[in-house]
C-alpha positions as CSV (number, residue, x, y, z in Angstrom):
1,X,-5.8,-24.7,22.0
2,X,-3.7,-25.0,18.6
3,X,-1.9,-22.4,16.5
4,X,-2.0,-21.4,12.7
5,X,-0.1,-19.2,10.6
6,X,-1.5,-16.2,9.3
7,X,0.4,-15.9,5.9
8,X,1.1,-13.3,3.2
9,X,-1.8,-14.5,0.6
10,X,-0.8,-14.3,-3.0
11,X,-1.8,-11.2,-4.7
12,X,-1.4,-11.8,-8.4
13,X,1.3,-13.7,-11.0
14,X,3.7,-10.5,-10.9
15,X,3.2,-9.6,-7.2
16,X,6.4,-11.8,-5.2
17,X,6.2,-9.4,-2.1
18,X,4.8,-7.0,-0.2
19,X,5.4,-4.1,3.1
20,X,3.7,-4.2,6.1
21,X,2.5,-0.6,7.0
22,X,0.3,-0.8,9.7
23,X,-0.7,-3.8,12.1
24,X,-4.0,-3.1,13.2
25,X,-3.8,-5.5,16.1
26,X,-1.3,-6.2,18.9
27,X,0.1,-9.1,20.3
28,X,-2.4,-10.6,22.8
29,X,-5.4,-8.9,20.6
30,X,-9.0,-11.0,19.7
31,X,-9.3,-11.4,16.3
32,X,-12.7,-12.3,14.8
33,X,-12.6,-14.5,11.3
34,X,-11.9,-12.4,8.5
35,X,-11.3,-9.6,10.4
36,X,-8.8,-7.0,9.0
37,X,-5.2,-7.6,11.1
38,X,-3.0,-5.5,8.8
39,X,-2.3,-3.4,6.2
40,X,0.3,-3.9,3.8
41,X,1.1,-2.3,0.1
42,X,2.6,-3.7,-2.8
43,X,4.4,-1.6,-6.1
44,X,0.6,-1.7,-7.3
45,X,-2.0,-1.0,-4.4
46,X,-2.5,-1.0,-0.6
47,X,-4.8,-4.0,1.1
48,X,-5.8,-5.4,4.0
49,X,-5.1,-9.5,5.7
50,X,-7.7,-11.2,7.5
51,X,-7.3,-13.9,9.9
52,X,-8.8,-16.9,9.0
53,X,-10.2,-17.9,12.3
54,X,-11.4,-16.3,15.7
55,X,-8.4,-16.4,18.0
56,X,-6.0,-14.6,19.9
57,X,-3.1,-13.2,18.2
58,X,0.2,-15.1,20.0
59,X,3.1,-13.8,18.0
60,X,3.9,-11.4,15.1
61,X,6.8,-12.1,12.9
62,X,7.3,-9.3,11.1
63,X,7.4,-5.4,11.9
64,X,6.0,-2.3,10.0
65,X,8.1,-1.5,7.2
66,X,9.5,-4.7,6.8
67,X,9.1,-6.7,3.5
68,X,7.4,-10.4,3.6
69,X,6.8,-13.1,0.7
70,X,4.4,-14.4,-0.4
71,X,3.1,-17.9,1.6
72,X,5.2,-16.2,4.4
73,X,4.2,-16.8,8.3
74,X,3.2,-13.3,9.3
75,X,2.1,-14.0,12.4
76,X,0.8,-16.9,14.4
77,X,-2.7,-17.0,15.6
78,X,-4.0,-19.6,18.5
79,X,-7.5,-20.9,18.5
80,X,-9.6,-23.1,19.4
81,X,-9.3,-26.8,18.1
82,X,-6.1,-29.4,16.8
83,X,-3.6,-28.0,14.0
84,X,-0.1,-28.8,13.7
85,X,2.0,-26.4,15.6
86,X,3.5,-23.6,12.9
87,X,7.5,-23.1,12.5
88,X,7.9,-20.2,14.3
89,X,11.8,-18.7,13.1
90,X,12.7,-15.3,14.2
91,X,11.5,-12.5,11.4
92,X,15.2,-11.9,10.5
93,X,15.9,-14.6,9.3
94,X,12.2,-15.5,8.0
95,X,12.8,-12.6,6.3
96,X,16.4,-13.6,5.0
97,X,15.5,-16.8,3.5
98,X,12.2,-15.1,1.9
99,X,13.7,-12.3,0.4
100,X,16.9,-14.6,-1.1
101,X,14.3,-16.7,-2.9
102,X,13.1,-13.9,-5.2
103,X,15.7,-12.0,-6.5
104,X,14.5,-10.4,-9.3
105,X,18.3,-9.0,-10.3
106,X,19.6,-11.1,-13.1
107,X,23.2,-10.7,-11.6
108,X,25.1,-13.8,-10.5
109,X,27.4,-11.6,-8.4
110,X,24.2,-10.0,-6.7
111,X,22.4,-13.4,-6.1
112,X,25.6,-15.0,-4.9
113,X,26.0,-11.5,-2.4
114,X,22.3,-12.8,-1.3
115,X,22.7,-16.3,-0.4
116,X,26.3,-15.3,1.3
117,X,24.9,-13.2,3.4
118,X,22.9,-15.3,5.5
119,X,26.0,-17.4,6.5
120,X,27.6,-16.8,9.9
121,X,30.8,-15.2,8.1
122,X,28.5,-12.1,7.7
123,X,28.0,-11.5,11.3
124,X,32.2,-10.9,11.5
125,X,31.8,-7.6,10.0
126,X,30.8,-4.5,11.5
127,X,27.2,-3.9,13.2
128,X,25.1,-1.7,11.6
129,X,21.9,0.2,12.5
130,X,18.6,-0.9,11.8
131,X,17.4,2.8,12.0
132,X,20.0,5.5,10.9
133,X,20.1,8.9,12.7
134,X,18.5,10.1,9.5
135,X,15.9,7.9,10.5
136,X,16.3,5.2,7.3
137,X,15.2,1.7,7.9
138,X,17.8,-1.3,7.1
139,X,16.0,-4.9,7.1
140,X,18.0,-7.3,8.2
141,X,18.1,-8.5,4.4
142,X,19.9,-5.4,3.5
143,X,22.4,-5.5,6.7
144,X,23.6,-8.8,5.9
145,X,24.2,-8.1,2.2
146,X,25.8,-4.5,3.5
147,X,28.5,-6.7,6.1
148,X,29.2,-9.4,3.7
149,X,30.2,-6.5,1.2
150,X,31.8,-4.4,3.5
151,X,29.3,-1.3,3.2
152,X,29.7,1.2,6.0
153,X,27.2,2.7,7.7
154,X,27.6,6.1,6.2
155,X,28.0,5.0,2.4
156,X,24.6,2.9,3.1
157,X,22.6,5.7,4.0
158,X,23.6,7.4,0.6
159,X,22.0,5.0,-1.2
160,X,18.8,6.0,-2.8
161,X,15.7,3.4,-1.6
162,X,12.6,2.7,-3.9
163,X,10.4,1.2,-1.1
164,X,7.8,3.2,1.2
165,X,9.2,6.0,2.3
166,X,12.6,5.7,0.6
167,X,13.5,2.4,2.7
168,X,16.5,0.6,0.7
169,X,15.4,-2.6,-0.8
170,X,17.5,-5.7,-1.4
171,X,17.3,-4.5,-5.5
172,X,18.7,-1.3,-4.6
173,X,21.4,-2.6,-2.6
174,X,22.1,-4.8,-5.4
175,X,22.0,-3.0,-8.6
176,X,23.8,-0.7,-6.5
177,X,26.6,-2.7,-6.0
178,X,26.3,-4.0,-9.6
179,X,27.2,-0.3,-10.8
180,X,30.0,0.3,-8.0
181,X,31.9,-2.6,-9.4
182,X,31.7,-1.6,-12.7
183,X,33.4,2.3,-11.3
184,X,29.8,3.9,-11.8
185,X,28.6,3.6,-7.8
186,X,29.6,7.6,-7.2
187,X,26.8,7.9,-9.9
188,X,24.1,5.7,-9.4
189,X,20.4,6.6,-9.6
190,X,17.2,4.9,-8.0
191,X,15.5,1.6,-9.8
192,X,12.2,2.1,-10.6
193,X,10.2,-0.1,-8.6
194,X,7.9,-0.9,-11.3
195,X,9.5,-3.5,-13.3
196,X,8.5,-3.3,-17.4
197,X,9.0,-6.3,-20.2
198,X,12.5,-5.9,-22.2
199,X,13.1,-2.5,-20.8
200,X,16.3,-1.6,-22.5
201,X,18.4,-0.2,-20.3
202,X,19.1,3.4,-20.0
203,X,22.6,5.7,-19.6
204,X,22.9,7.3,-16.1
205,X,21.3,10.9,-16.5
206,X,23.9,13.6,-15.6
207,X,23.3,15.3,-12.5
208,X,20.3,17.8,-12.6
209,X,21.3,21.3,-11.3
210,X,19.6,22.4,-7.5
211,X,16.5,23.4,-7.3
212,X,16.5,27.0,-5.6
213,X,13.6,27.1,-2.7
214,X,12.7,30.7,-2.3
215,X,10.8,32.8,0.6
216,X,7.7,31.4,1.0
217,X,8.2,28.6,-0.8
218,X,6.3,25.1,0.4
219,X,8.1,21.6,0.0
220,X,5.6,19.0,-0.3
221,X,7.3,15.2,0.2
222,X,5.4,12.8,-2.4
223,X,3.5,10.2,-1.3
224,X,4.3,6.5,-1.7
225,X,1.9,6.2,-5.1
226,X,2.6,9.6,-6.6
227,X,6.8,8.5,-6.4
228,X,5.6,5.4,-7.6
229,X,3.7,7.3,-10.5
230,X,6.5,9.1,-10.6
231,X,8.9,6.2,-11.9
232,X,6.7,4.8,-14.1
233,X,6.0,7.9,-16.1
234,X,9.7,8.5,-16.8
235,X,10.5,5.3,-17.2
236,X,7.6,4.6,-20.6
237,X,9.5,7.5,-21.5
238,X,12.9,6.0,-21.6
239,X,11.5,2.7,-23.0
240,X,9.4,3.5,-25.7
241,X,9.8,6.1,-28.9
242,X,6.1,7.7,-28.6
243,X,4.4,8.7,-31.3
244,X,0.5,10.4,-31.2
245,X,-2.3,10.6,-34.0
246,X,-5.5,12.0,-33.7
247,X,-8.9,11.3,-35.2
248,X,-12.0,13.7,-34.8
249,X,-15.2,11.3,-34.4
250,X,-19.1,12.8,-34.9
251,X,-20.5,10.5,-31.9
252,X,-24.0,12.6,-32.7
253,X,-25.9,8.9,-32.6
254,X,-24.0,7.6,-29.4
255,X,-24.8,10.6,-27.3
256,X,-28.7,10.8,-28.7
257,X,-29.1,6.7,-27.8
258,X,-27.6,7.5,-24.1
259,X,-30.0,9.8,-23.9
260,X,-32.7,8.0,-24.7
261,X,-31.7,5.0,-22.8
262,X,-30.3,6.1,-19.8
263,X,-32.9,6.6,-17.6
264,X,-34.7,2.8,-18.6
265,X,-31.2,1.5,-18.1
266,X,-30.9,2.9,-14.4
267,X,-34.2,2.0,-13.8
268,X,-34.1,-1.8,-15.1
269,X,-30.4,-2.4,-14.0
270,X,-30.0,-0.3,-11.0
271,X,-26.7,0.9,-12.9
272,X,-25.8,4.7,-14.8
273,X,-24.8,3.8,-17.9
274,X,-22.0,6.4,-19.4
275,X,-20.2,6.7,-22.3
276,X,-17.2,4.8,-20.9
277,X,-18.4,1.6,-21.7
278,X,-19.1,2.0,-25.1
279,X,-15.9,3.9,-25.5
280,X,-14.5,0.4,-24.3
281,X,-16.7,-1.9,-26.2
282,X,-15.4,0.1,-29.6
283,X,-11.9,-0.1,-28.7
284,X,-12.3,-3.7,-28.2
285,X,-13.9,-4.9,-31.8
286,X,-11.0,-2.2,-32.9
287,X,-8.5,-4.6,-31.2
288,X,-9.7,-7.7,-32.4
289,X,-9.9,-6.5,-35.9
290,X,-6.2,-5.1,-35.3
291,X,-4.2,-7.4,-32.7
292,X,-0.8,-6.2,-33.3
293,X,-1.4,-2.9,-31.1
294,X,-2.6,-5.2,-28.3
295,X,1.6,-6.7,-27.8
296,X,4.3,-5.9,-25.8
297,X,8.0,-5.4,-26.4
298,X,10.4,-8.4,-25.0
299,X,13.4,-7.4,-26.1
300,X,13.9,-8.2,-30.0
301,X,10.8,-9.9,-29.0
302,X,7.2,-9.1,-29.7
303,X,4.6,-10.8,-27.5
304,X,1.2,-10.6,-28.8
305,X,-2.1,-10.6,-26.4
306,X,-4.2,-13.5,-26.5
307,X,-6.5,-11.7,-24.3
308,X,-7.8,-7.7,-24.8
309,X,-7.7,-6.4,-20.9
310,X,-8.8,-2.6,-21.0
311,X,-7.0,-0.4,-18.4
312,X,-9.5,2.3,-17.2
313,X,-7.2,5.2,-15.9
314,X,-8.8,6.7,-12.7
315,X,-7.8,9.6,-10.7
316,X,-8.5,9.4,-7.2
317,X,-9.8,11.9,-4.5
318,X,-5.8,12.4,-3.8
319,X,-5.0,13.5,-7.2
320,X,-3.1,10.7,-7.9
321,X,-4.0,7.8,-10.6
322,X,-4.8,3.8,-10.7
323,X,-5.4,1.9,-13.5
324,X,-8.4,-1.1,-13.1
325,X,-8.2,-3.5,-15.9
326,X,-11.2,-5.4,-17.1
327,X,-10.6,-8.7,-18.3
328,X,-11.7,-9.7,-21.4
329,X,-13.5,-6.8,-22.5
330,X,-13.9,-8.2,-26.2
331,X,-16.1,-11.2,-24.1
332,X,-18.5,-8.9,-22.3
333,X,-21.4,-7.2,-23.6
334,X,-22.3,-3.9,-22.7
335,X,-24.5,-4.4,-19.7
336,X,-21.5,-6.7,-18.3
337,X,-19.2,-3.7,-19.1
338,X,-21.4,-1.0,-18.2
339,X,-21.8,-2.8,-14.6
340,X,-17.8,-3.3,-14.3
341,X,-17.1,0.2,-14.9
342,X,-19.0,1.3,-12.6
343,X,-18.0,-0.8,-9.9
344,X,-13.7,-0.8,-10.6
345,X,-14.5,3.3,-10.7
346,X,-15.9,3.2,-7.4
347,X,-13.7,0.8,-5.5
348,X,-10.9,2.6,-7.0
349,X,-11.6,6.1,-5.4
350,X,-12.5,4.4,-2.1
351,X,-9.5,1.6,-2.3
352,X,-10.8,-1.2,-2.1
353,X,-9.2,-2.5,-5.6
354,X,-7.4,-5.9,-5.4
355,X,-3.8,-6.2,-6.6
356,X,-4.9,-8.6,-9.4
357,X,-7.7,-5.9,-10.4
358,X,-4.8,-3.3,-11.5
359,X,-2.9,-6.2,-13.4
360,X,-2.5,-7.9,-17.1
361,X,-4.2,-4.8,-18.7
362,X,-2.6,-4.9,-22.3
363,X,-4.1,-1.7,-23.5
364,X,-5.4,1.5,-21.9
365,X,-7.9,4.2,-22.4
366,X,-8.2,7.4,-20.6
367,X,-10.8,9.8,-20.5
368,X,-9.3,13.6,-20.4
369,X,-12.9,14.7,-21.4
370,X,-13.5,14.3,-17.8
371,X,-11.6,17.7,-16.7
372,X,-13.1,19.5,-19.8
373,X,-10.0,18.6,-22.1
374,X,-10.6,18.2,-25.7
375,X,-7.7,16.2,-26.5
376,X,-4.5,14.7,-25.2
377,X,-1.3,13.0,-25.4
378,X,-0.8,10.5,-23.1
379,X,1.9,8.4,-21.8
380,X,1.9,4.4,-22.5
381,X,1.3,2.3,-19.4
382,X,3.8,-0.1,-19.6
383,X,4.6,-2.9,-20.5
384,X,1.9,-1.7,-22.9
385,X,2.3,-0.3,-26.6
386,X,-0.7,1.7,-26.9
387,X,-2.9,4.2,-24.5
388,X,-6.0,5.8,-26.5
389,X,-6.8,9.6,-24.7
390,X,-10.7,10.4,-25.4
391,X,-11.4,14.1,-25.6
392,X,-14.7,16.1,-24.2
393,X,-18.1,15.5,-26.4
394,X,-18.7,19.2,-27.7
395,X,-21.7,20.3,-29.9
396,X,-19.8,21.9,-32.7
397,X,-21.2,23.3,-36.4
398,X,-19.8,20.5,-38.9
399,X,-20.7,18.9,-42.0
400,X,-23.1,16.5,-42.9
401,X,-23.5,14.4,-45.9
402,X,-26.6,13.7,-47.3
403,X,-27.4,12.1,-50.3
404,X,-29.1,15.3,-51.3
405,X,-26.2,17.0,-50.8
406,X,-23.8,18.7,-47.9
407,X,-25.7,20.6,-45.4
408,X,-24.5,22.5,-42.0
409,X,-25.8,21.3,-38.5
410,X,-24.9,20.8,-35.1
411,X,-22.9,17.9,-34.1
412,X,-21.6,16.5,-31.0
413,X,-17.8,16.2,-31.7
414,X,-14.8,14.1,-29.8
415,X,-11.2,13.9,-30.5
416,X,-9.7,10.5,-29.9
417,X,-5.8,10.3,-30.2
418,X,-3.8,7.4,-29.8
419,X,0.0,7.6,-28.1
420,X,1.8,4.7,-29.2
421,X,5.0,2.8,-29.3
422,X,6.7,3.5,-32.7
423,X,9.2,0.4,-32.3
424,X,6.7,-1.7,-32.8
425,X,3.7,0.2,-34.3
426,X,4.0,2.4,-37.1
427,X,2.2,5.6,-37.6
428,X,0.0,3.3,-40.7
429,X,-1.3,1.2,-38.0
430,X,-1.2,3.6,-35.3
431,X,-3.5,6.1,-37.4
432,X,-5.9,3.1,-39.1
433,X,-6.3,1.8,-35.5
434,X,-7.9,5.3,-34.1
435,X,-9.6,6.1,-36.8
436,X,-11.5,2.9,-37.0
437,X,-12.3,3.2,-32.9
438,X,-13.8,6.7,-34.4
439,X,-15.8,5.3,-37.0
440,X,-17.3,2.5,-35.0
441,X,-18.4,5.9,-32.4
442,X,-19.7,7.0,-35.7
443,X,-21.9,4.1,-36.9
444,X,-23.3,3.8,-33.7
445,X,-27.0,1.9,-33.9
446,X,-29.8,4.2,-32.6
447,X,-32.0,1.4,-32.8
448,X,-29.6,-0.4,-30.8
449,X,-31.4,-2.6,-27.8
450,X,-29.9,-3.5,-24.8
């Protein structure tokens, strides 16, 4: 018999870590190849790890709630056949020398803290708890840093965690300490856990006055995405001056060609084809005709796209949101598109999205047509400038130009507005931008083949 490493497999350029929540097998367990073993969750979606091989699962490395790297030994698996024998270190301090290595805190003092802390000077300190009696969980990570900078027990269960269900992370413990040396540590707030490009930083909000809970009142805890939503929301808002203009489109011609296509196109393709794709495939000639609202904000910095990913905004059977990003939407045509929407959409509300699938988007669009909204003003996904809201199609009494003169008919009528980031965008680019996404809606081909 030999033994392998089942590792934590690399889940995309910006993804360095990741939770376990749930092991779905037990020490001593079969395991068929590529059978699920356990489930772990990043800052961007939940997965699953399958073994690699049929085998018996010898040893796990790492409990729920703990964080593991990426290339990490999770857990070693025996099976059949010759392989070198894997390193097999206790999780604590697998889990030390992984989480030192990624510091994302750009803090000397803080990285210095990390590396000190696995030394054997930072076992002289005081034990503490790896579960609190207000039931908290403490990696070891977060112990070691705690002793080596003499953190009690009591002061680190005030500290506000970011991780799944409010677990203290090795960034909280260090931004926290970060602020207490600079006389701020009686006032510091929660890091978002969802990191953005040349995010300025922000003055500590004054306290916000209790909420009163009256008779009958329910408290709902969030879950681990909506707190996640949460953060990002609030922090686009503190990072970006926002800024919305609206366009009101005539997309008569694009709903008479669905109409007249649709049914061929399910029938040929096996795919529905609705409006969402050509909704995309007009914001991406817009882009390409108009690059500088596909950028981000690096500081003083401005770094423009090569590539036009389109986030799709998706709410889910919970009520919360993801965003899919198709890749290169500007290279797809509208069968490719039409299939891809239809297949992020769906894997999306059952969650089966990969982490790279919800990553690199550099502009978004989201449909608030959807709940019978005929316009919006939406927030900007960042590290994004620009997030296009499109409004319900409604048959409205309009004008129509004729070279015979104006004449009054029925049209089918869409508001498109456009939140975007006014450091970098002005409202001249921000309004030519939407309203030529409009006119290409407008100009749409009814003799168009697919």
């Amino acid at each position: 018999m030999a033994e392998i490493e089942l590792t934590m497999p690399k889940m995309g350029e910006s993804v360095a870590e990741a939770t376990i929540t749930n092991w779905l097998k037990a020490e001593g367990d079969k395991v068929e190849a590529e059978e699920a073993v356990l489930e772990i969750a990043t800052d961007k979606v939940d997965s699953e790890i399958p073994s690699p091989e049929e085998g018996v699962i010898k040893k796990i490395l790492f409990q729920v709630d703990e964080v593991v790297q990426v290339g990490q030994a999770i857990a070693i698996i025996e099976v059949e056949g010759d392989a070198a024998s894997p390193k097999t270190d206790s999780p604590s301090a697998a889990s030390s020398a992984g989480n030192t290595g990624s510091s994302n805190s750009s803090s000397s003092n803080g990285q210095a803290a990390v590396q000190e802390a696995t030394t054997p000077a930072a076992t002289e300190s005081t034990e503490l708890l790896k579960h609190s009696s207000s039931g908290k969980f403490f990696s070891p990570l977060v112990r070691n840093i705690a002793k080596k900078e003499g953190i009690a027990q009591a002061e680190l269960e005030t500290i506000p965690g970011t991780g799944m269900n409010e677990r203290l992370t090795k960034n909280d413990l260090l931004s926290y300490l970060e602020q207490r040396e600079s006389g701020q540590g009686s006032q510091i707030n929660a890091p978002s856990p969802v990191q953005t490009v040349g995010a300025p930083k922000t003055e500590t909000p004054k306290p916000k006055a209790a909420i009163s809970i009256g008779s009958g009142d329910e408290v709902i805890e969030m879950d681990r995405m909506r707190k996640m939503i949460s953060d990002h929301m609030v922090d686009s808002k503190h990072t970006s001056a926002h800024v919305t203009s609206f366009v009101e489109a005539d997309v008569s011609n694009m709903v008479f060609w669905r109409e007249r296509v649709k049914h061929d196109f399910q029938k040929r393709e096996g795919e529905k084809i609705t409006y969402t794709p050509l909704i995309m495939e007009a914001v991406a000639k817009a882009i390409k005709e108009m690059p500088m609202v596909n950028v981000s904000v690096d500081g003083s910095k401005i770094i423009k796209r090569k590539h036009i990913n389109l986030g799709m905004a998706t709410a889910l059977p919970s009520g919360n949101l993801i965003v899919p990003v198709i890749k290169d939407a500007d290279q797809k045509n509208l069968i490719g598109l039409s299939k891809e929407v239809n297949d992020l959409a769906n894997r999306a509300r059952n969650n089966k999205l990969n982490p790279d699938e919800i990553q690199g988007g550099t502009f978004t669009v989201t449909n608030v047509g959807t709940f019978g909204n005929v316009m919006g003003t939406p927030i900007i996904n960042q590290p994004q400038v620009a997030i296009m809201a499109v409004g319900a199609i409604r048959k409205k009494p309009a004008v129509i130009e004729t070279p015979y003169g104006d004449t009054i008919g029925v049209r089918h009528m869409m508001y498109l507005s456009l939140s975007y980031d006014h450091r970098v965008v002005d409202g001249a680019l921000g309004g030519r931008f939407v309203k030529r996404v409009g006119d290409i809606l407008e100009d749409f081909d009814m003799d168009r083949e697919i």
